[in-house]
C-alpha positions as CSV (number, residue, x, y, z in Angstrom):
1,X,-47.2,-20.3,-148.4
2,X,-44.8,-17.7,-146.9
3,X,-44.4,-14.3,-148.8
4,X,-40.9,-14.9,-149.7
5,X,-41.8,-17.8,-152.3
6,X,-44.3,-15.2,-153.9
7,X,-41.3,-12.7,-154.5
8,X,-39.5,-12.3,-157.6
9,X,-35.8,-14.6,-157.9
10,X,-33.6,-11.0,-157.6
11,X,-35.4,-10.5,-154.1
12,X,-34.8,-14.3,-153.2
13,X,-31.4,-14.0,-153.7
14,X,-30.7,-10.6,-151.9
15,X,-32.6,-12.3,-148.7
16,X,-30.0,-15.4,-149.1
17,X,-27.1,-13.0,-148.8
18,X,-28.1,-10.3,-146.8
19,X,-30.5,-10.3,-142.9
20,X,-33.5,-8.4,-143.9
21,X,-33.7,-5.4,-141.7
22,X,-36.6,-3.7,-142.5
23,X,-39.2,-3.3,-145.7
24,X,-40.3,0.1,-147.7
25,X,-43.8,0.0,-148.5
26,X,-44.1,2.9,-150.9
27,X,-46.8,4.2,-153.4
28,X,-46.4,7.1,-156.0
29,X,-48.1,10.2,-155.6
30,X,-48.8,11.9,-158.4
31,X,-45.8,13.9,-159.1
32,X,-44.1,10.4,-159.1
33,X,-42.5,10.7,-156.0
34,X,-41.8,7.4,-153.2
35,X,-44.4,8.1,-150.0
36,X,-45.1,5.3,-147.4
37,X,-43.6,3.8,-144.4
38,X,-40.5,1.8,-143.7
39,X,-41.8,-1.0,-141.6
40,X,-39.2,-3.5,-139.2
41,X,-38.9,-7.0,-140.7
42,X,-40.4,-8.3,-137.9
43,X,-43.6,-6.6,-138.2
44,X,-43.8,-6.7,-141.7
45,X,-44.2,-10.5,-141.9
46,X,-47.1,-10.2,-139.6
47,X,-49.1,-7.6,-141.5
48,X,-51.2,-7.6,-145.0
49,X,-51.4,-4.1,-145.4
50,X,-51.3,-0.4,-143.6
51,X,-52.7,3.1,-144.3
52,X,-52.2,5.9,-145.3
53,X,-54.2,9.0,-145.2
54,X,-55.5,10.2,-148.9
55,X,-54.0,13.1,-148.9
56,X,-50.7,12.2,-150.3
57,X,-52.3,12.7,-153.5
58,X,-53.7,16.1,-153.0
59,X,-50.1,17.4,-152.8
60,X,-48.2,19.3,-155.3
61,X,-44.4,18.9,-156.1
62,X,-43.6,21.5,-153.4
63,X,-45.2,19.6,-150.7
64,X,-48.5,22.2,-150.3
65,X,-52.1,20.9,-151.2
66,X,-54.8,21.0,-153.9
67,X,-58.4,21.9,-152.6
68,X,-59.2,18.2,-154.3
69,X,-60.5,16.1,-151.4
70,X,-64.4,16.8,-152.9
71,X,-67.2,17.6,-150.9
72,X,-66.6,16.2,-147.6
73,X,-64.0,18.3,-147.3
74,X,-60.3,17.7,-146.1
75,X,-60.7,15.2,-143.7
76,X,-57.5,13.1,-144.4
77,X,-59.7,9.5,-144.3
78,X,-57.0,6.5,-144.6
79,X,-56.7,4.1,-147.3
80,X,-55.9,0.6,-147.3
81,X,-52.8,0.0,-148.6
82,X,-51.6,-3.8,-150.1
83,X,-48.5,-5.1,-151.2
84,X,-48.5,-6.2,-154.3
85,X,-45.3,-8.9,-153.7
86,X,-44.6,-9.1,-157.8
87,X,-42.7,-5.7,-157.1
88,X,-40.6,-7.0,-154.1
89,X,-37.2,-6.0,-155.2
90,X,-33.5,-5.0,-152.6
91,X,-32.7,-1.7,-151.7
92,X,-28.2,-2.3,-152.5
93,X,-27.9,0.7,-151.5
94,X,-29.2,0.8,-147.8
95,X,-26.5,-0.1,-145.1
96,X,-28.5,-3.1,-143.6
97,X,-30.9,-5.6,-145.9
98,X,-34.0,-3.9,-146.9
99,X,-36.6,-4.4,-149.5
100,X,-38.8,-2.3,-151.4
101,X,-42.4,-3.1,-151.7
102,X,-44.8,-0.9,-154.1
103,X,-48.2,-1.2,-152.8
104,X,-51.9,-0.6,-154.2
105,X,-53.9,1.8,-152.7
106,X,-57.8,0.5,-152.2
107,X,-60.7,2.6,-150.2
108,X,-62.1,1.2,-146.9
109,X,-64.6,-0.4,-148.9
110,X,-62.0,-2.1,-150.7
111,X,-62.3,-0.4,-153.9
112,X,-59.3,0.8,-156.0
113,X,-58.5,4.6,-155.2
114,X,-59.5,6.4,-158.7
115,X,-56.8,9.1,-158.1
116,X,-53.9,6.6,-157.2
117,X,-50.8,6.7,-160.3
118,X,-51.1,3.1,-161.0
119,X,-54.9,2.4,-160.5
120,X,-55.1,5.1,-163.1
121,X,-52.3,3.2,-165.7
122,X,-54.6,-0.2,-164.4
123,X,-57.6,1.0,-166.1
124,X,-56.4,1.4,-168.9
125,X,-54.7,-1.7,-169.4
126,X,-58.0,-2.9,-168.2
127,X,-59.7,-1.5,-171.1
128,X,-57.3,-2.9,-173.9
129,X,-58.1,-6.5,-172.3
130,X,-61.4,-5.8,-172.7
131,X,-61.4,-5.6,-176.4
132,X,-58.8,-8.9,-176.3
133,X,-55.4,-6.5,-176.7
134,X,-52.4,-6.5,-174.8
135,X,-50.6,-3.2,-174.5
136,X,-46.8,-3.3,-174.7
137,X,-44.6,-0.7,-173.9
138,X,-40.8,0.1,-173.6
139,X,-39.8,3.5,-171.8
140,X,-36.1,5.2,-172.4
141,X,-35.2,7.5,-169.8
142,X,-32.9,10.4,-171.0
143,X,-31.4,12.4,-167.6
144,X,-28.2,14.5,-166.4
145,X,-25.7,13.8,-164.1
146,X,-24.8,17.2,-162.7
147,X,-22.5,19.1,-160.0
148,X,-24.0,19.2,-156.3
149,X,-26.6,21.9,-156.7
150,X,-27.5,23.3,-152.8
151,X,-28.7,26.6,-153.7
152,X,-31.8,27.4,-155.8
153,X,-30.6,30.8,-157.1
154,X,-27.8,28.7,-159.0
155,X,-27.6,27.8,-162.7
156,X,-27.0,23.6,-163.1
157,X,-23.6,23.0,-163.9
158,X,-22.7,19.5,-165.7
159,X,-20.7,17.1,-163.3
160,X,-17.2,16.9,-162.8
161,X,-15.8,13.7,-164.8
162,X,-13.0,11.9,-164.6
163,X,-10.6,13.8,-166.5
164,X,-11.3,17.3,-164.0
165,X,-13.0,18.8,-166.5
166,X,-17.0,20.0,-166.8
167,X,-18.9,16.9,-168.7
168,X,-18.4,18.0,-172.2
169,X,-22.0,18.4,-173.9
170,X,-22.5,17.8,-178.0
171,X,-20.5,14.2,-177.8
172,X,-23.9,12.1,-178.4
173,X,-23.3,8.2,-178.4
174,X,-19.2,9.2,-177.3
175,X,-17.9,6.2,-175.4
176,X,-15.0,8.4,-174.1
177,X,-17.6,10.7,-173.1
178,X,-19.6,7.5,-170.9
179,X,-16.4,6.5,-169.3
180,X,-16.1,10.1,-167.9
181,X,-18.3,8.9,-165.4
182,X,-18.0,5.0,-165.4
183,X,-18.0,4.6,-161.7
184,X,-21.5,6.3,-161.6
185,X,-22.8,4.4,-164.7
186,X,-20.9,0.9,-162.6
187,X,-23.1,1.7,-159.9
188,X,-26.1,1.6,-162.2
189,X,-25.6,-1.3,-163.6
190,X,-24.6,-3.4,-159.9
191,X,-27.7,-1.6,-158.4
192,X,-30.4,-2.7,-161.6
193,X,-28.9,-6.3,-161.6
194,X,-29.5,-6.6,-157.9
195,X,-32.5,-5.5,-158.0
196,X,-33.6,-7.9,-161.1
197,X,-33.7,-4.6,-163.8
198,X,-32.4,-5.9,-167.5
199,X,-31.3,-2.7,-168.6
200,X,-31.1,-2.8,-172.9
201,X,-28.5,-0.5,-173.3
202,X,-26.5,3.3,-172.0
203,X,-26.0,5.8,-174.2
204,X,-24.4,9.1,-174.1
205,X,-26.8,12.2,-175.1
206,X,-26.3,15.5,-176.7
207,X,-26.1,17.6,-173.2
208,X,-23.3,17.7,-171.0
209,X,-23.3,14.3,-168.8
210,X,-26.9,13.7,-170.3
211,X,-27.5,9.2,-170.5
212,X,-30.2,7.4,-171.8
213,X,-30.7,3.9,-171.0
214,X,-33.4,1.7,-172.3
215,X,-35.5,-0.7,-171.0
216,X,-36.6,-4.1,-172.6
217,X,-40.3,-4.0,-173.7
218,X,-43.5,-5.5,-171.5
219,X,-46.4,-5.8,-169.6
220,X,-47.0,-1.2,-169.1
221,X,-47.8,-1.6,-165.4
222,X,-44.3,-3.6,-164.6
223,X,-42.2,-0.6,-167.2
224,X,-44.0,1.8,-165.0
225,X,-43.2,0.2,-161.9
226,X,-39.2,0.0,-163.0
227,X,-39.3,3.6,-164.2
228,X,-40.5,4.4,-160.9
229,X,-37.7,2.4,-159.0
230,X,-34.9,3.1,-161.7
231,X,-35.4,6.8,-160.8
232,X,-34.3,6.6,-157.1
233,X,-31.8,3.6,-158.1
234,X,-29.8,6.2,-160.3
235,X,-30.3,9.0,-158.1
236,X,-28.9,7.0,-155.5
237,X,-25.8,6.0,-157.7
238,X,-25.2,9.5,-158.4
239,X,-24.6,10.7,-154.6
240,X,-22.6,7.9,-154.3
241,X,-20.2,9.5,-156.6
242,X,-20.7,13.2,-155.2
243,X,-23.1,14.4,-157.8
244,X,-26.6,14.5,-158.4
245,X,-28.9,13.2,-161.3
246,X,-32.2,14.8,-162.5
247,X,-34.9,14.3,-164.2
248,X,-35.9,17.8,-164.6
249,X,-37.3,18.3,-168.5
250,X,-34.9,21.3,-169.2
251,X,-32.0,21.2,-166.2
252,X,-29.1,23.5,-167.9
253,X,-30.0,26.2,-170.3
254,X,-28.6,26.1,-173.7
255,X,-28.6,22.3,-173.8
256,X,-31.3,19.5,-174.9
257,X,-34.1,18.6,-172.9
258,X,-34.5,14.7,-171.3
259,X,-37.4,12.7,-172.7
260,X,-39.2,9.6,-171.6
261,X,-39.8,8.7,-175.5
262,X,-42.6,5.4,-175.1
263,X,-42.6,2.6,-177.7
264,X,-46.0,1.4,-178.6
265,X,-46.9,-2.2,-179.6
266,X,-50.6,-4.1,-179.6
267,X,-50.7,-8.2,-179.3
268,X,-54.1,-10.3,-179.7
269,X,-55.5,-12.7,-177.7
270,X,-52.7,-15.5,-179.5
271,X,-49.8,-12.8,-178.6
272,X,-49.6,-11.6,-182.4
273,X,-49.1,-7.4,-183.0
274,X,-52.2,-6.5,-184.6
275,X,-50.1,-3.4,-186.3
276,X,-48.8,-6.1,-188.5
277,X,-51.2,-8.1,-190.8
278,X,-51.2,-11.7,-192.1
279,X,-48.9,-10.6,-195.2
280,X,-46.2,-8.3,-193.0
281,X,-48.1,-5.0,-193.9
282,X,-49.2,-2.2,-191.6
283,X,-53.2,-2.6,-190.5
284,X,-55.9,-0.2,-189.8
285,X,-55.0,-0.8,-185.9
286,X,-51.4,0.6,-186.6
287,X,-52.8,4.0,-188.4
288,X,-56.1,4.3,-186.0
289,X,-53.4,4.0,-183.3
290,X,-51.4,7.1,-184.1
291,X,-54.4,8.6,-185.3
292,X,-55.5,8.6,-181.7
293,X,-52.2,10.1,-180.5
294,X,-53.0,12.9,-183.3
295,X,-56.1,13.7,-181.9
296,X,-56.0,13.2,-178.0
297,X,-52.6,13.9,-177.3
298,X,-52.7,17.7,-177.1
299,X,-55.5,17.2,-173.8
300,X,-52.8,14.9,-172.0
301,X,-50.1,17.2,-173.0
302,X,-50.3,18.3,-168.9
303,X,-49.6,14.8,-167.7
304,X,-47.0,13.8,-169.8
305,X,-45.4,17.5,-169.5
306,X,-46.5,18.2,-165.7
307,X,-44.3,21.1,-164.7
308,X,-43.7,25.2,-165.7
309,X,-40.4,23.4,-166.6
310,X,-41.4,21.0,-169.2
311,X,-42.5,23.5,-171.8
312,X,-38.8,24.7,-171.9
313,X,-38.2,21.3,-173.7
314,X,-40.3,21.9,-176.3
315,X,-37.5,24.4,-178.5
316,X,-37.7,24.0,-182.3
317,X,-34.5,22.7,-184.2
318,X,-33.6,21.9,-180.5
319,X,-33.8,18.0,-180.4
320,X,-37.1,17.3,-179.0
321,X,-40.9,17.7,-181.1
322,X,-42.9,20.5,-181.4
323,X,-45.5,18.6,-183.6
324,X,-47.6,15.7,-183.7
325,X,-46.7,14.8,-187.3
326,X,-45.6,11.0,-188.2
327,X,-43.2,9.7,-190.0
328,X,-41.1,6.2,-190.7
329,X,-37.5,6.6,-189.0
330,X,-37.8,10.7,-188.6
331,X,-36.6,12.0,-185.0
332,X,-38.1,15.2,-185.7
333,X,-41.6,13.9,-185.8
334,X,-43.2,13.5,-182.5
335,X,-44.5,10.2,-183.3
336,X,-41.8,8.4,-185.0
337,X,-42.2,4.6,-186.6
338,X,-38.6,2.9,-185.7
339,X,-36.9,0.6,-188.3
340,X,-38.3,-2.8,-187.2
341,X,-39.2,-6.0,-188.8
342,X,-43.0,-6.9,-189.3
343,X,-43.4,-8.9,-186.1
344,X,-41.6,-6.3,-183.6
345,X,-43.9,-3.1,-185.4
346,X,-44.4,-0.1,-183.2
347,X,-44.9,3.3,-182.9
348,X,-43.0,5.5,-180.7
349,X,-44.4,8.5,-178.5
350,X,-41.6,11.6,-178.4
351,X,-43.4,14.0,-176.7
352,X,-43.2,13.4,-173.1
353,X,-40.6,14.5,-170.8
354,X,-38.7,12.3,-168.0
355,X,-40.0,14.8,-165.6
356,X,-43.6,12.9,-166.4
357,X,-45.1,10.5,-163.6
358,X,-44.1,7.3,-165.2
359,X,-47.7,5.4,-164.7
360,X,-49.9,9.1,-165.7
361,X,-47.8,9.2,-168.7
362,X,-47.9,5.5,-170.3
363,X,-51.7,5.4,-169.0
364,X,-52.3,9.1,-170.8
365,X,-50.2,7.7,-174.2
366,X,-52.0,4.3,-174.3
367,X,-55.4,6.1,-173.5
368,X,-55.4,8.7,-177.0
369,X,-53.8,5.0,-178.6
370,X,-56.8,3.4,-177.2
371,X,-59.4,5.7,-178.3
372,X,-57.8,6.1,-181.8
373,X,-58.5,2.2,-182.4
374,X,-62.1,2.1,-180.7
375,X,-63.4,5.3,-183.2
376,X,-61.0,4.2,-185.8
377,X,-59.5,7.4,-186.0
378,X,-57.4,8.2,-189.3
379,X,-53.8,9.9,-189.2
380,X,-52.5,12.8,-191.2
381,X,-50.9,12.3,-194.3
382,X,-47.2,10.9,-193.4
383,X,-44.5,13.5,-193.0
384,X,-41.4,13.6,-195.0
385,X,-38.7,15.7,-194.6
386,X,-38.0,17.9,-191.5
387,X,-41.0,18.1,-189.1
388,X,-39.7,21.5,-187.8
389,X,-41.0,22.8,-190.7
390,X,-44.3,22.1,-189.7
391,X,-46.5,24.2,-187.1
392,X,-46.4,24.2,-183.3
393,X,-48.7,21.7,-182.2
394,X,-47.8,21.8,-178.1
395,X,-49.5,23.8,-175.7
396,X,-47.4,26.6,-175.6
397,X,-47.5,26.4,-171.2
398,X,-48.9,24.3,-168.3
399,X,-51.8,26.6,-168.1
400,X,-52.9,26.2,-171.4
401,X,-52.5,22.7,-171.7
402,X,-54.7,22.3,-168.3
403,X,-57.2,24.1,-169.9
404,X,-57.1,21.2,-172.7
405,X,-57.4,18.5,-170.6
406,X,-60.1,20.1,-168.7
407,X,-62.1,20.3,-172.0
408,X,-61.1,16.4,-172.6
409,X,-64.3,14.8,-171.3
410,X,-63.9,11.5,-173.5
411,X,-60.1,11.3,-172.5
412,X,-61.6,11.6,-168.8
413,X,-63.8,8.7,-169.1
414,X,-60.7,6.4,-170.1
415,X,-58.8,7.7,-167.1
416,X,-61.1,8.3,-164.5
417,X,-63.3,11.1,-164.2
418,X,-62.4,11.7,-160.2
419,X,-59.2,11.1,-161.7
420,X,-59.1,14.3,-164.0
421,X,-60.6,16.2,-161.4
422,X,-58.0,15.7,-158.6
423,X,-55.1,15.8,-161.3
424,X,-56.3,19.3,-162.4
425,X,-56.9,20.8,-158.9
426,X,-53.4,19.6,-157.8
427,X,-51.5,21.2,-161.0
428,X,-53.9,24.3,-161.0
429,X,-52.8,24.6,-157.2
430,X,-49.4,23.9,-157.9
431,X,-49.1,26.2,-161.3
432,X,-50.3,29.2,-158.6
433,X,-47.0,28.6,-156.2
434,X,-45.5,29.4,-159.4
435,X,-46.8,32.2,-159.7
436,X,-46.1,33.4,-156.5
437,X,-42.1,33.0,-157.0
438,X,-39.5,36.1,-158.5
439,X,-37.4,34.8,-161.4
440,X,-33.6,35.7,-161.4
441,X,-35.2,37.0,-165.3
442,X,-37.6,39.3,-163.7
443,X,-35.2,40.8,-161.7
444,X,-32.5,41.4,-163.8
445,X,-35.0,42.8,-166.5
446,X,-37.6,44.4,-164.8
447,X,-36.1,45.8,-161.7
448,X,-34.9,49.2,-163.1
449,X,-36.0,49.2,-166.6
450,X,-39.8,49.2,-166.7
């Protein structure tokens, strides 16, 4: 059988109109970002896999390593890497026909690497199967289009719309305030259909030129795996159009943060959600599961907020949750239960930030889910009223909430135990070139006055 009859239709149709020039094979390190080779056609039809060395995820965001690689020491050893042809999707936005192919990264023994982003989310899954559950999740991905930024040492101004005026902030679900930037927001759409994305809806945010669009629910390794493509799709749209779009937690001071809020849903062995029993009413599985985010989520605070940045989301009265309270239709609660009938129950995860690794942070949300069903774990009291009220329940920095998941021994065993120790390594490594820079704050404030 030729690998083009095990692709998905989107790709099959791409191939019919366009001369396929080459094929990305690409992996995600664990900030999130594409690495891998861009192989001719030609010789991609001829191979089953490639390497690369397993560095890639030792790195931090700023391209320096973590002391992670254990105690052989930093010898770079490859790994095998295969396609896995279910993610085959076009690249629209290439000049000549090129696919994108996300692969699975295995040792030379043919084991699954423990440290790679979607082995990790892969586990877990594994885990719920093993008890007879299906995990179901559906990501929204908040984000800013904003002005060309080419120097560092300047703030992020909103992009220019349409009008000649500064994307105006404050216009949440404006459609005046989506048409600013229609042409970007066209581009999205052309680029997702080509590439076989159903896309469930764009919405203006609360920030200046901040979207949200939201993606139908399913299988948590596919969502991942779309997150993961829709970021450089929509990136890709944006410089199109002269501007740029991030996914930076807290971008432009004064104005909300983005969030990659995760809707939760269980199904049994006959595809029915076990939050929902045989008379419509909530179960034990429903209130064990948000018991478990209760409980665990503060140790994977540091993968679903990965960067110095993230903790600048977390501002009270500011649009995004400071606690781990729940409550029924309550966007102040960090895990909220949306209005839904019986059959489509689920629980929705606010916390993370759309700076987050897309497979680390549906693995680390499903994993404190997990364990809250396995040890029956019961929630708090429901909330009512304004959760802001309630106390701060976030690490208050990356530092601190390393120093939580380091403590996090049965969250480990979920994820991986090499797993926990490369992820800490890297951030601890990265949180130190942090350190190392001079803030525009510091040197207004500090410079002649202490």
């Amino acid at each position: 059988m030729s690998w083009t009859e095990k692709i998905p239709q989107a790709a099959r149709d791409y191939l019919e109109a366009n001369r396929l020039d080459e094929v990305e094979c690409v992996i995600a390190d664990l900030p999130g970002i594409a690495r891998g080779k861009a192989v001719p056609a030609g010789k991609w039809e001829k191979q089953t896999s490639f390497h690369l060395p397993n560095s890639i995820f030792f790195q931090t965001i700023t391209g320096d390593w973590g002391e992670a690689a254990g105690p052989d020491g930093f010898l770079e050893p490859d790994m095998v890497m295969k396609p896995d042809l279910s993610t085959t999707t076009a690249a629209p936005w290439a000049d000549d026909g090129t696919l994108q192919v996300i692969h699975d990264a295995f040792d030379q023994k043919g084991k699954p690497v423990p440290f790679s982003p979607r082995n990790v989310l892969r586990r877990v899954v594994d885990l719920y199967k093993a008890e007879g559950w299906t995990p179901v999740v559906a990501p929204e991905m908040e984000f800013y289009l904003v002005a060309r930024n080419i120097d560092p040492a300047k703030a992020i101004e909103p992009m220019m719309g349409r009008t000649g005026r500064p994307a105006a902030g404050r216009q949440a679900y404006s459609m005046s305030a989506v048409d600013d930037y229609g042409p970007v927001i066209d581009d999205i759409y052309e680029y997702a259909e080509v590439q076989g994305f159903e896309i469930d809806g764009i919405a203006q945010e609360g920030g200046a030129g901040q979207l949200e669009i939201n993606l139908r629910h399913g299988n948590p390794v596919k969502l991942a795996d779309e997150v993961f493509y829709f970021k450089r799709l929509i990136r890709e749209a944006a410089l199109k159009h002269d501007c740029f779009a991030t996914f930076m937690a807290k971008p432009i001071e004064g104005e909300p943060g983005s969030a990659m809020h995760i809707h939760h849903s269980v199904l049994d062995e006959k595809g029915r959600n076990i939050f929902t029993g045989p008379q419509g009413g909530e179960t034990d599985a429903f209130f064990h599961f948000i018991g478990g985010l209760q409980e665990h989520m503060p140790s994977v605070i540091a993968m679903i907020a990965p960067y110095v940045n993230s903790y600048r989301r977390y501002v009270r009265d500011h649009a995004a949750p400071i606690n781990l309270e729940w409550g029924r239709d309550n966007r102040t609660t960090g895990i909220r239960i949306p209005v839904s009938p019986p059959e489509a129950r689920r629980i929705e995860n606010r916390l993370a930030g759309m700076d987050c690794n897309p497979y680390l942070c549906i693995a680390a949300s499903l994993a404190c889910g997990y364990l809250g069903m396995k040890n029956e774990v019961r929630p708090d009291k429901r909330w009512h009223g304004d959760a802001y009220e309630s106390e701060d329940e976030v690490p208050q920095g990356l530092y601190a909430a390393l120093d939580m998941f380091d403590e996090a021994k049965e969250i480990h065993d979920v994820l991986g135990p090499d797993f926990a120790r490369v992820y800490s390594i890297v951030k601890r490594a990265e949180y130190n070139e942090f350190l190392q820079v001079i803030s525009p704050w510091e040197r207004e404030h500090l410079l002649l006055n202490v």
